[in-house]
LUMLUMLO-848261 format. One record per atom (N, C-alpha, C): residue number from 1; residue in one letter; chain; x negated, y negated, z negated. Coordinates in steps of 0.001 Angstrom, whole numbers, plus 500000, padded with zeros to 6 digits. Layout:
NUM | a | A | X | Y | Z $
...
% end
This chain:
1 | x | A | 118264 | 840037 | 931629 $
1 | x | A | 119599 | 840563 | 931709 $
1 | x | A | 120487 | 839735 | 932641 $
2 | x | A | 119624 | 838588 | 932927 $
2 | x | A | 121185 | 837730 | 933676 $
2 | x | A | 120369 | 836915 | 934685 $
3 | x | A | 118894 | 837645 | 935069 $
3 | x | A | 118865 | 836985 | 936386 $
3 | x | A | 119598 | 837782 | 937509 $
4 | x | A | 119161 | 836497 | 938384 $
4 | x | A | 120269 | 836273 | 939604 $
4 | x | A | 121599 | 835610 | 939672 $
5 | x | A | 122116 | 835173 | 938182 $
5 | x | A | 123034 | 834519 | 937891 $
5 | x | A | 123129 | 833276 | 938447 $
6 | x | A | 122039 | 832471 | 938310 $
6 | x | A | 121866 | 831197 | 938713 $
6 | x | A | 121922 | 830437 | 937554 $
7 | x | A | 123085 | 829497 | 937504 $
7 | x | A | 122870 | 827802 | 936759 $
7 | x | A | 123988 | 828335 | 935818 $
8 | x | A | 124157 | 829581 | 936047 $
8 | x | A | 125039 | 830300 | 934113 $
8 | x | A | 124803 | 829830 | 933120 $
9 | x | A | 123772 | 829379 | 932688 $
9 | x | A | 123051 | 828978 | 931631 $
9 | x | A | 123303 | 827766 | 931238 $
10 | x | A | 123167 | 826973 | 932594 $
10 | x | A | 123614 | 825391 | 932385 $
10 | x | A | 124882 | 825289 | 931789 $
11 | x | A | 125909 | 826042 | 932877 $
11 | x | A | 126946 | 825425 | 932529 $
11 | x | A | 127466 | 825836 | 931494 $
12 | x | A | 127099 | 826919 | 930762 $
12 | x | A | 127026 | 827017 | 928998 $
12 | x | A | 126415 | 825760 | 928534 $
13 | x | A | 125860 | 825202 | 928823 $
13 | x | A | 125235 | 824163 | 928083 $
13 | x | A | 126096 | 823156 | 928285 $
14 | x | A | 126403 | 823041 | 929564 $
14 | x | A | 127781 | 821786 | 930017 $
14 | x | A | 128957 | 822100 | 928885 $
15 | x | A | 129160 | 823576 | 929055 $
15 | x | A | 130590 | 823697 | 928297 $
15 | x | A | 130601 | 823214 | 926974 $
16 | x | A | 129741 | 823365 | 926508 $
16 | x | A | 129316 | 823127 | 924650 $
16 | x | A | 129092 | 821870 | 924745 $
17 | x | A | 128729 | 820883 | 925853 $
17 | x | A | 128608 | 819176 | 925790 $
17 | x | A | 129977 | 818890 | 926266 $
18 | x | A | 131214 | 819506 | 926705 $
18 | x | A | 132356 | 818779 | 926862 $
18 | x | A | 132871 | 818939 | 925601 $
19 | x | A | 132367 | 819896 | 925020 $
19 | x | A | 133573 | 820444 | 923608 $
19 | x | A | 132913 | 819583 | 922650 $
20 | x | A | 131894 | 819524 | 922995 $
20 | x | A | 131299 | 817987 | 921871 $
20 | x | A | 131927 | 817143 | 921764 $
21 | x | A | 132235 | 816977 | 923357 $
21 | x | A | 132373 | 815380 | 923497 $
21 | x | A | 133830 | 815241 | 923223 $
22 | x | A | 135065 | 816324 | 923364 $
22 | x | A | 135830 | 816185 | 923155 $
22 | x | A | 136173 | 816074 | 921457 $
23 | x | A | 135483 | 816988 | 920630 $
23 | x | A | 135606 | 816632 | 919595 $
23 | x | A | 135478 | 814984 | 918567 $
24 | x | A | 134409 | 814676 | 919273 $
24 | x | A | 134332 | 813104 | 919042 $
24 | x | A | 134985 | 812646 | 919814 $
25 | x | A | 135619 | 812482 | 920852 $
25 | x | A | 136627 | 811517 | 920931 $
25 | x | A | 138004 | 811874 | 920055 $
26 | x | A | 138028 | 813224 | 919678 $
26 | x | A | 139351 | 813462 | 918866 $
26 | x | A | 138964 | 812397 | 917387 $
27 | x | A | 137567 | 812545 | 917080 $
27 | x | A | 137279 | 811935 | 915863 $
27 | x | A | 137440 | 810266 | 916205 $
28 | x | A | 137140 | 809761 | 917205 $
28 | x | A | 136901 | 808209 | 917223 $
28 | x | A | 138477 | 807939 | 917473 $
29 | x | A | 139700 | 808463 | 917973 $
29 | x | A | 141184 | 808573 | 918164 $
29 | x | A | 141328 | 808421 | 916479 $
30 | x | A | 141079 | 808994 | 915490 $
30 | x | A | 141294 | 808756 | 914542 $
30 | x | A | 140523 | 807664 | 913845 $
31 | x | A | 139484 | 807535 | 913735 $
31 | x | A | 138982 | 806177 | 913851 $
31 | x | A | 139911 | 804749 | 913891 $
32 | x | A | 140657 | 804901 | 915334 $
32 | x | A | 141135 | 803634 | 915515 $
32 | x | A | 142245 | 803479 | 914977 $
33 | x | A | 142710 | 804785 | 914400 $
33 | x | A | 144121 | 804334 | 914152 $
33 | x | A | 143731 | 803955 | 912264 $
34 | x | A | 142399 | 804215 | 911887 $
34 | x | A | 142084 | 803486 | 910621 $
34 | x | A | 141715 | 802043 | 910836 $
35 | x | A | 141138 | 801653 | 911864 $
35 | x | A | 140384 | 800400 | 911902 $
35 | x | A | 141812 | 799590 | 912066 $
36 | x | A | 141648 | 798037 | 911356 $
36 | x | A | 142238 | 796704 | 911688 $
36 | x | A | 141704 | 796240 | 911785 $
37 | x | A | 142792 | 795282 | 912416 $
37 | x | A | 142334 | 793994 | 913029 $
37 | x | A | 143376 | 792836 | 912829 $
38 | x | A | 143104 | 791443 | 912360 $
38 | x | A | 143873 | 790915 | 912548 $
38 | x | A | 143987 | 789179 | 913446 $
39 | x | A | 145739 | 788853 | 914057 $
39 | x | A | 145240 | 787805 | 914851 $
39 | x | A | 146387 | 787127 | 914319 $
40 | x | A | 145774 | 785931 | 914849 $
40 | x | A | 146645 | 784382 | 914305 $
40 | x | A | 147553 | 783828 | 914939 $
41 | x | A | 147941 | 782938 | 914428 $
41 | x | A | 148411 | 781796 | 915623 $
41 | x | A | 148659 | 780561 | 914865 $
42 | x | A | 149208 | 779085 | 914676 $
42 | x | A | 149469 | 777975 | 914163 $
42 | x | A | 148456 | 777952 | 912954 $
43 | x | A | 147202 | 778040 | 912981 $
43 | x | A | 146330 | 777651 | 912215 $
43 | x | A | 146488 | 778454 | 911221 $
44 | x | A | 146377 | 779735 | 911612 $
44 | x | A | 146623 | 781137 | 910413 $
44 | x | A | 147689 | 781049 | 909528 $
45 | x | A | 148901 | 780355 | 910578 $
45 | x | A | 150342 | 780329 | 909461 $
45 | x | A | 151135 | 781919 | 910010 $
46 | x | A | 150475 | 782625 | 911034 $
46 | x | A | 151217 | 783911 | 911097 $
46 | x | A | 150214 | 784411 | 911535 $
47 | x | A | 150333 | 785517 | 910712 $
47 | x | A | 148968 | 786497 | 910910 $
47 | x | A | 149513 | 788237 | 911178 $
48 | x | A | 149285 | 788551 | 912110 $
48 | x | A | 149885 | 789951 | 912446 $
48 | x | A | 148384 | 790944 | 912536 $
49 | x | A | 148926 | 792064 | 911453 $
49 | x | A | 147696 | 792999 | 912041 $
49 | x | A | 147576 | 794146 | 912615 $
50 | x | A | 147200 | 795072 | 913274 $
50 | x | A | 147116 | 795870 | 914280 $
50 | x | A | 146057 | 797136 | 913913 $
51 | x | A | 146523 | 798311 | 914398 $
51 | x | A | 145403 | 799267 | 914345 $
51 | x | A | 144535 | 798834 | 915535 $
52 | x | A | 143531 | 799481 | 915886 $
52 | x | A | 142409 | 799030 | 917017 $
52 | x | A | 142800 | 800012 | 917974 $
53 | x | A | 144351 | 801023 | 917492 $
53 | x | A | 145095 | 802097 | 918595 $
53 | x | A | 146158 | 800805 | 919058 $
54 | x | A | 145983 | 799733 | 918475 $
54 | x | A | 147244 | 798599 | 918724 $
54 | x | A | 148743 | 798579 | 918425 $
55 | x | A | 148876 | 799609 | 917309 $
55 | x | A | 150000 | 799559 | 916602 $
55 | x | A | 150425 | 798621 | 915508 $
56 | x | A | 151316 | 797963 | 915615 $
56 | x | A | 151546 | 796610 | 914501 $
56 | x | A | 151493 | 796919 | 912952 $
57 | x | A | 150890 | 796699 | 912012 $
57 | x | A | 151176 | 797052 | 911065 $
57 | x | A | 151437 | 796630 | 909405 $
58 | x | A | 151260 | 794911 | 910265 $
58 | x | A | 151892 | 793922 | 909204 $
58 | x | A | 152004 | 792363 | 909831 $
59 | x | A | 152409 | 791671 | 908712 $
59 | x | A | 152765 | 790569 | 909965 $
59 | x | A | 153220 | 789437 | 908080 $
60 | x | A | 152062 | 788306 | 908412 $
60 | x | A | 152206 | 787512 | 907205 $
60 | x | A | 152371 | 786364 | 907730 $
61 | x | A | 153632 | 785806 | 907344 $
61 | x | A | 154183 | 784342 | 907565 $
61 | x | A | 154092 | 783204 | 906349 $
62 | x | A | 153311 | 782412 | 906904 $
62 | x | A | 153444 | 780988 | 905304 $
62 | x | A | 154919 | 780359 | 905840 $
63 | x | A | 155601 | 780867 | 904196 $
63 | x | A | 157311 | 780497 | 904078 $
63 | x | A | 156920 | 778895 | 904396 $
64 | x | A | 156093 | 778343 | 904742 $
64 | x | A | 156264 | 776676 | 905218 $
64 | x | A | 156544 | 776186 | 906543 $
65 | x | A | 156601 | 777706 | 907064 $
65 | x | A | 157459 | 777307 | 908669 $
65 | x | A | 158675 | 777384 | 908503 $
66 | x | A | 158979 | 778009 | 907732 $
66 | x | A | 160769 | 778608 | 908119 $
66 | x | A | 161383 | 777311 | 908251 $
67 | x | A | 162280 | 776259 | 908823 $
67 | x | A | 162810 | 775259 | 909425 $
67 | x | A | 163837 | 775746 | 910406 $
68 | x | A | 165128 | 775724 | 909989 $
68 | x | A | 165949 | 775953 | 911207 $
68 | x | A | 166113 | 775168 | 912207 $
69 | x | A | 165459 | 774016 | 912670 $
69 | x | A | 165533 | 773608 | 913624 $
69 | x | A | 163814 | 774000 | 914365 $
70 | x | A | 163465 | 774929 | 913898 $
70 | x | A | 162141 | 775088 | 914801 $
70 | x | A | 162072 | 776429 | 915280 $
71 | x | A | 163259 | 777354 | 914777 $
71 | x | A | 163532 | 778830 | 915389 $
71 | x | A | 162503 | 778765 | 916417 $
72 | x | A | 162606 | 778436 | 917399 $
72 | x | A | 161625 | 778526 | 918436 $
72 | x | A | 160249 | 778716 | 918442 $
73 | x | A | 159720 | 777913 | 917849 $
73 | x | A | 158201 | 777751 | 917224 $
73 | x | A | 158251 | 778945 | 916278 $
74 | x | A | 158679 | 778569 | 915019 $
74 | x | A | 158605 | 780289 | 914451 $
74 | x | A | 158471 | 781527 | 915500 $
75 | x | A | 159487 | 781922 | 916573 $
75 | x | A | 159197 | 782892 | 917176 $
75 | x | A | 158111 | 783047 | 918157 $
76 | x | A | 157650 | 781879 | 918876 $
76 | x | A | 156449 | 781565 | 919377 $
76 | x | A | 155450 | 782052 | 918395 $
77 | x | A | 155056 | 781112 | 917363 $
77 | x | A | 153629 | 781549 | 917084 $
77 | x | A | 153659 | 783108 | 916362 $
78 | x | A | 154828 | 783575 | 916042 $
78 | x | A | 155005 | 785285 | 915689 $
78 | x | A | 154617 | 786367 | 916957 $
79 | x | A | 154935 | 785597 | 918242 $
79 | x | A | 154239 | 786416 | 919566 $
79 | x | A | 152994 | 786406 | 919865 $
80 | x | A | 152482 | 784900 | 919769 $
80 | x | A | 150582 | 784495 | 919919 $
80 | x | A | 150218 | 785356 | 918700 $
81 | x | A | 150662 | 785444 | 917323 $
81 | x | A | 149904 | 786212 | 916735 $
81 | x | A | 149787 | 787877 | 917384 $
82 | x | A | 150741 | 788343 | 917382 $
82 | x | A | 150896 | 789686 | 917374 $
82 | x | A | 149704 | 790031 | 919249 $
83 | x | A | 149745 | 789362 | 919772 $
83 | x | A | 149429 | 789119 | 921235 $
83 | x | A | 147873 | 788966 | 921096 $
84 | x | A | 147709 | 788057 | 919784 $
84 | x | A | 146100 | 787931 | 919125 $
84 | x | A | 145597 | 789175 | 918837 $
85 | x | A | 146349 | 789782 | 917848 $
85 | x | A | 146031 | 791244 | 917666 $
85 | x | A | 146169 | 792095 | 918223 $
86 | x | A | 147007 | 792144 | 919150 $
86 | x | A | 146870 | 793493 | 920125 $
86 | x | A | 145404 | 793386 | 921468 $
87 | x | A | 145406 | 791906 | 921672 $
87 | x | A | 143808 | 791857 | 922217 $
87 | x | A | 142550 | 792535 | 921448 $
88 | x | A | 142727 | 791620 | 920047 $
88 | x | A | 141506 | 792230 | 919343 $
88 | x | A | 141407 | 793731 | 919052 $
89 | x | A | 142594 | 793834 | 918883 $
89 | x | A | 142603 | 795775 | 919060 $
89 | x | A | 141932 | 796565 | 920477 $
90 | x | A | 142769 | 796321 | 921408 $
90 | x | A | 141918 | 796464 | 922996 $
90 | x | A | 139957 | 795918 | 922843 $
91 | x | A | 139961 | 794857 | 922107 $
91 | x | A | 138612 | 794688 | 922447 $
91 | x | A | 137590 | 795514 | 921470 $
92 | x | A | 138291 | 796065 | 920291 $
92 | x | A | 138140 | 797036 | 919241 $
92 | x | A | 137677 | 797965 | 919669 $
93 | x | A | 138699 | 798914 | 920245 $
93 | x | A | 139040 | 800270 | 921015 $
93 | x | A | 137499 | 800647 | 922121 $
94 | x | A | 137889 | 799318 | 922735 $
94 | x | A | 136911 | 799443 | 923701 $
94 | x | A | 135435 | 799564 | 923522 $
95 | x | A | 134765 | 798557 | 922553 $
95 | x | A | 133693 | 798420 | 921674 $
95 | x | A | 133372 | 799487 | 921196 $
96 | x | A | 134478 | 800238 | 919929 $
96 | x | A | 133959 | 801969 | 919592 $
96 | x | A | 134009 | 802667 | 920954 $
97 | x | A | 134855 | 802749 | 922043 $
97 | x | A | 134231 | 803424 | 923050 $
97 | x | A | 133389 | 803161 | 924302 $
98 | x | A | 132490 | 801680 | 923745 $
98 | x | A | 131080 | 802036 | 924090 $
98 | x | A | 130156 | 802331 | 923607 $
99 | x | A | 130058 | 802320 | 922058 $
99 | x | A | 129103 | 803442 | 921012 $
99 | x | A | 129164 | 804084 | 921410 $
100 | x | A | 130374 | 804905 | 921456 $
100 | x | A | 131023 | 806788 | 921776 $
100 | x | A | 129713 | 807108 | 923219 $
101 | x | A | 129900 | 806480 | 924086 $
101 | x | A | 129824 | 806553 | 925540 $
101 | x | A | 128380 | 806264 | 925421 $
102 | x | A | 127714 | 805457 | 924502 $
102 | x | A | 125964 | 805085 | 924984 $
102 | x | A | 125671 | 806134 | 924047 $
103 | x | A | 126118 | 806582 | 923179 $
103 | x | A | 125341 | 807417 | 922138 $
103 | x | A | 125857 | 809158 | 922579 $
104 | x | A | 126252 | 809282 | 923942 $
104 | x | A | 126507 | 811009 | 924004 $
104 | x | A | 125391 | 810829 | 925746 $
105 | x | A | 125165 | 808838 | 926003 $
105 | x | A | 124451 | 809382 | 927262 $
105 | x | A | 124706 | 809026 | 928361 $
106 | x | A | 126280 | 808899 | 927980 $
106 | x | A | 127210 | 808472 | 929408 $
106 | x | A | 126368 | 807009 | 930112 $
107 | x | A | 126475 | 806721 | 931382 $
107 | x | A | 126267 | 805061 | 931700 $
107 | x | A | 127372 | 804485 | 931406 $
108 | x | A | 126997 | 802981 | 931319 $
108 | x | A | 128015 | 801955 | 930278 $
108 | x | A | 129085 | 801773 | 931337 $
109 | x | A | 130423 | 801241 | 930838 $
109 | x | A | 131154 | 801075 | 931518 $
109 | x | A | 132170 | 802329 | 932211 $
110 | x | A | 131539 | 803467 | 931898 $
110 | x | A | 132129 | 804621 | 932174 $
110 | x | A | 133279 | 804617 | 931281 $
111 | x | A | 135060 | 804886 | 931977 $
111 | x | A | 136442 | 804907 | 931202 $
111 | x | A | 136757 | 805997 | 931104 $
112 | x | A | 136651 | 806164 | 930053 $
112 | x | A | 137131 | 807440 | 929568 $
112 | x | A | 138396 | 807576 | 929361 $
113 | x | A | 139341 | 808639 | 929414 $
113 | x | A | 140820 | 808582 | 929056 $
113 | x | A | 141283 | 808594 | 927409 $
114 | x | A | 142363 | 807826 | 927168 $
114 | x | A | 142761 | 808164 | 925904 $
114 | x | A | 144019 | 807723 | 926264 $
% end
């Protein structure tokens, strides 16, 4: 019924591997915004944690910094933390999307958009 068509066939087959693939990345998008992560700074006296989408989503201070003459330092190691966790999130993100990417086929290193 559908010779002479050509590579019709394929690209039914292409179309049903983008809609795959789009579906799992809709699924691994949700994924990250379950996964944490968390990062430090002053010897785990501030600990900020992060989705692996890199949204902040807590942030624990040992009341043994608070010192008003160290304002500074307090706000310092509150940035290295949060700065900790938004790396480990990026290195998160990235990690599930090289599962995503070796397990549909893709070659490594291939960036996908999100």
């Amino acid at each position: 019924m559908f010779k002479g068509m050509g590579g019709l066939g394929d690209m039914g087959k292409m179309m049903k591997a983008a809609q795959e693939m789009q579906g799992k990345m809709e699924a691994l998008q949700e994924e990250l915004r379950a996964i944490t992560v968390t990062g430090e700074s002053g010897a785990g006296m501030v600990k900020a944690t992060s989705t692996a989408k890199g949204e902040l989503v807590g942030l624990d201070i040992d009341p043994s910094i608070f010192n008003p003459d160290e304002k500074e330092v307090v706000e310092d190691l509150i940035l290295a933390a949060i700065k900790d966790a938004q790396q480990k999130a990026s290195d998160r993100s990235q990690e599930e999307m090289r599962k995503l990417t070796e397990g549909l086929g893709l070659p490594a290193g291939m960036n996908l958009p999100f």
